[in-house]
N, C-alpha and C positions, 0 to 999 in steps of 0.2 A: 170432947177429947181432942188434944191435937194432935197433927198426922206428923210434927215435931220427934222425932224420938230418940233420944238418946244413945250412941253404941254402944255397949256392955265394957269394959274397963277391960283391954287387954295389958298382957305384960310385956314389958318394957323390953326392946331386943336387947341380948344379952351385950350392952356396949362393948365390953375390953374386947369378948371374946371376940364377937365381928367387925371390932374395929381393927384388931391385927390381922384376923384371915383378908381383910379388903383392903387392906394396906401390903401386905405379902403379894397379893392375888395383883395390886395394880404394879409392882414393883416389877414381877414375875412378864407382866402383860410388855411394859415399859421394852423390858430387856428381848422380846419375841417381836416389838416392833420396828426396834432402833434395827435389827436386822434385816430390817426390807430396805435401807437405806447404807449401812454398813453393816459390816463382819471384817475381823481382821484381815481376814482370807476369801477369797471365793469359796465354798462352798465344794465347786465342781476342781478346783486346783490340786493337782497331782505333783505330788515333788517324793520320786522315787530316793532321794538323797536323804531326805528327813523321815524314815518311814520309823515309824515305831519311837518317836522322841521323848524324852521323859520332858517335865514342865522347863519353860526356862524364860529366857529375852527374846529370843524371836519366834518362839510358839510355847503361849502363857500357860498354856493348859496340855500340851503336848501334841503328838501328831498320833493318828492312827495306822494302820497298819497301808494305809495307801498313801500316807505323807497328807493329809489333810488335817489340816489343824481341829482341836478336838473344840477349842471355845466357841469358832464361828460355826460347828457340828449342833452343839446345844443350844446356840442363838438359834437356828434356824430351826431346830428339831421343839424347843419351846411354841415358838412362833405355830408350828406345823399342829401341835398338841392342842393349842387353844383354837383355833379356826374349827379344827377338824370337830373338837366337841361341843364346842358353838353352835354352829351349821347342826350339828345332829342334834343337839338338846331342842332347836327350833321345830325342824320336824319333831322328833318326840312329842313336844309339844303341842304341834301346831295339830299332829292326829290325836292325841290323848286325850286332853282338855275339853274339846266336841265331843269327843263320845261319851267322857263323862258328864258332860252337862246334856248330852242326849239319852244318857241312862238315869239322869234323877228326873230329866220333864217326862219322861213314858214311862212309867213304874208299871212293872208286869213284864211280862213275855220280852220285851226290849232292856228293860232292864237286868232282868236277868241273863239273856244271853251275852249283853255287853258285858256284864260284870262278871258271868262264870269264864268267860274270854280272857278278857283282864287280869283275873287272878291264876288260871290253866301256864297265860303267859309267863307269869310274876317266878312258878314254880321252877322257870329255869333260870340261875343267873343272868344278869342283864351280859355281863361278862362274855359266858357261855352260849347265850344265844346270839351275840353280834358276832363271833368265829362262825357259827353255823352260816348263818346269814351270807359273811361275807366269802365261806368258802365256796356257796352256793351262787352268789352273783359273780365272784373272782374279784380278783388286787384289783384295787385305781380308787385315787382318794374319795370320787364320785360315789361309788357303791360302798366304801365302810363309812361313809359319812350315813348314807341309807341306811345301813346295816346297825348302824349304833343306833341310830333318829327312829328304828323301829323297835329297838330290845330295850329303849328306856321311857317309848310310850307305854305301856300300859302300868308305870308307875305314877303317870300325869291325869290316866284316867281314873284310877284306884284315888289318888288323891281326891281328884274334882269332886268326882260321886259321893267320896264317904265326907269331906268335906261339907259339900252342900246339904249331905243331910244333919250334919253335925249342927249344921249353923239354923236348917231352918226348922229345926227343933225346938227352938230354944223360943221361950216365953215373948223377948223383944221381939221377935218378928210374926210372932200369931197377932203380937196388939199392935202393929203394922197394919197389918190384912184388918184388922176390926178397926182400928180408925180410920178405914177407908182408903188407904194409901194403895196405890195401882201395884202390880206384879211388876212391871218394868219399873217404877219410881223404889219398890220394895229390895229388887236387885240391885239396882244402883245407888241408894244411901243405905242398905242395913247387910246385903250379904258380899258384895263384892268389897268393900274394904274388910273385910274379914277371911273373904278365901285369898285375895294378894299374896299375902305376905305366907301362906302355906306354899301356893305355889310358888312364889319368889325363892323359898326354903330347898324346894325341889328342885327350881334349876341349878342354884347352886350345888346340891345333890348329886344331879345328874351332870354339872360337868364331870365334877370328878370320878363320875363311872366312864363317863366319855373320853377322859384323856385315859386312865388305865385300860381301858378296851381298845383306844387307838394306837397303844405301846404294845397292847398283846399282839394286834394284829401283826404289826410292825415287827415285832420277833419271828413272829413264825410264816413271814413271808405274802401277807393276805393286805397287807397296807398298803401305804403309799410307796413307791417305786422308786431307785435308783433314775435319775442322779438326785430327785428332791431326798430333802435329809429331813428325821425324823429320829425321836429319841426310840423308836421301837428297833428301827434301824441300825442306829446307832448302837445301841445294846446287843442286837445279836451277831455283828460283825465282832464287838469286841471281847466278848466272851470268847471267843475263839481263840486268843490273845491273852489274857488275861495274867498266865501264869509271865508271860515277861514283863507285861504291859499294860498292869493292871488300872493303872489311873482314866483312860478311857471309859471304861463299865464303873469303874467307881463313883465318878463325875455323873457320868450320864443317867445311875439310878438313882443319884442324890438330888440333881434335878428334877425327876420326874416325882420321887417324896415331896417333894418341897412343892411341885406345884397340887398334887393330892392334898396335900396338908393345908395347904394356902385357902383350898377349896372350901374344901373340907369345914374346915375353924369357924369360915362366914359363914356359911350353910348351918353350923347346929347354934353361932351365932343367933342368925333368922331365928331358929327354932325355938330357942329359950324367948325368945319374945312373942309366940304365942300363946295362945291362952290354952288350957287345961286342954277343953275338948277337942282343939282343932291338936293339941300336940300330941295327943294319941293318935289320930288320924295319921299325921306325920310321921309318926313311928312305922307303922303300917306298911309299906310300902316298902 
């Protein structure tokens, strides 16, 4: 027999649909970078004369209630949304992933405490538990990046685990192990092209729990800090405002839809192009 073995025939990622969340998502990226280099405005510039301006020719998108222009508020407040759940989907990650692949190699006592862990955690929103988190460490981008990187691992480990058992379940990889082929050579041509793309699924997932947790914070005062701008920011200053000056909050929560969505679309994208078992898995979590 040879140690040759075919992959099992997964499904095709959903082309349209993660081709426009990846096209939105790099558009979205585009416009959060072009601001490390320009913005109409500074950022930090105060023009008590223009405070509250409705859209026009010399502030596109209007001013807010300190005279800061509302466009280069959401360049930078984009910018600030992706970094911050970036950085956190990596920890999430970077804890997750090991523990779930140190709860499928120790089956018993390790496994099960990782895994009743994992799911205890899971019971509270990811949402919900990065406010606790972060009210617990305090504001500063440092600790809600921590605070998100820890409330969307144990969705990376719940993947990995149920994952790897999904996959080394399955018939192709017992007649691995019997034509001889090594645990490491087994891992690397028969289960790791097949757990990728679930986990590739989840980080896209998990940005978007990442940026709407870095906007929660950012409202209720637990995020990044004055003078950096941030759509969390952004939105609870102008809700204060609203009733004269409504185009700020209007703006600022359409942007932050739009990048959930962007997220979002490529992420169940991925999804649709896994295969049956692994996409139950993916639901999961």
């Amino acid at each position: 027999m040879t140690d040759t073995l075919a992959l099992p025939r997964t499904g095709r990622f959903g082309p349209s649909r993660f081709r426009i969340g990846a096209i939105a998502t790099l558009v979205l990226l585009l416009v959060g970078f072009v601001s490390i280099v320009w913005t109409p405005y500074p950022v930090t510039s105060l023009d008590v004369g223009s405070v509250l301006q409705a859209p026009g020719g010399a502030h596109w998108l209007g001013t807010d209630q300190l005279g800061r222009d509302v466009l280069s508020l959401i360049m930078k407040g984009i910018l600030t949304s992706f970094v911050v759940s970036a950085v956190a989907v990596f920890i999430g990650a970077v804890i997750g992933v090991p523990l779930g692949w140190l709860a499928k190699s120790w089956p018993g006592p390790a496994d099960k405490a990782i895994g009743t862990l994992g799911e205890a955690l899971l019971t509270f929103p990811p949402l919900l538990l990065a406010v606790i988190l972060a009210a617990v460490a305090g504001p500063g981008i440092l600790n809600i990046m921590l605070a998100i990187g820890l409330s969307v691992a144990p969705a990376f480990l719940l993947a990995t685990r149920d994952g790897l058992l999904a996959i080394e379940r399955l018939d192709y990889v017992a007649a691995a192990r019997l034509a001889g082929t090594g645990r490491v050579e087994t891992v690397r041509r028969q289960v790791l092209p097949n757990l990728s793309p679930l986990l590739l699924a989840q980080v896209f997932t998990q940005l978007a729990t990442g940026v709407m947790a870095e906007a929660a914070l950012g409202f209720v005062g637990l995020g990044v800090q004055p003078p950096a701008s941030s759509l969390g920011l952004l939105l609870r200053d102008a809700q204060s405002y609203a009733s004269v000056a409504p185009v700020p909050l209007l703006l600022g929560g359409l942007a932050l839809i739009a990048i959930v969505l962007a997220v979002t679309t490529a992420a169940l994208g991925l999804r649709d192009g896994l295969p049956a078992y692994l996409r139950r898995v993916g639901d999961e979590p």
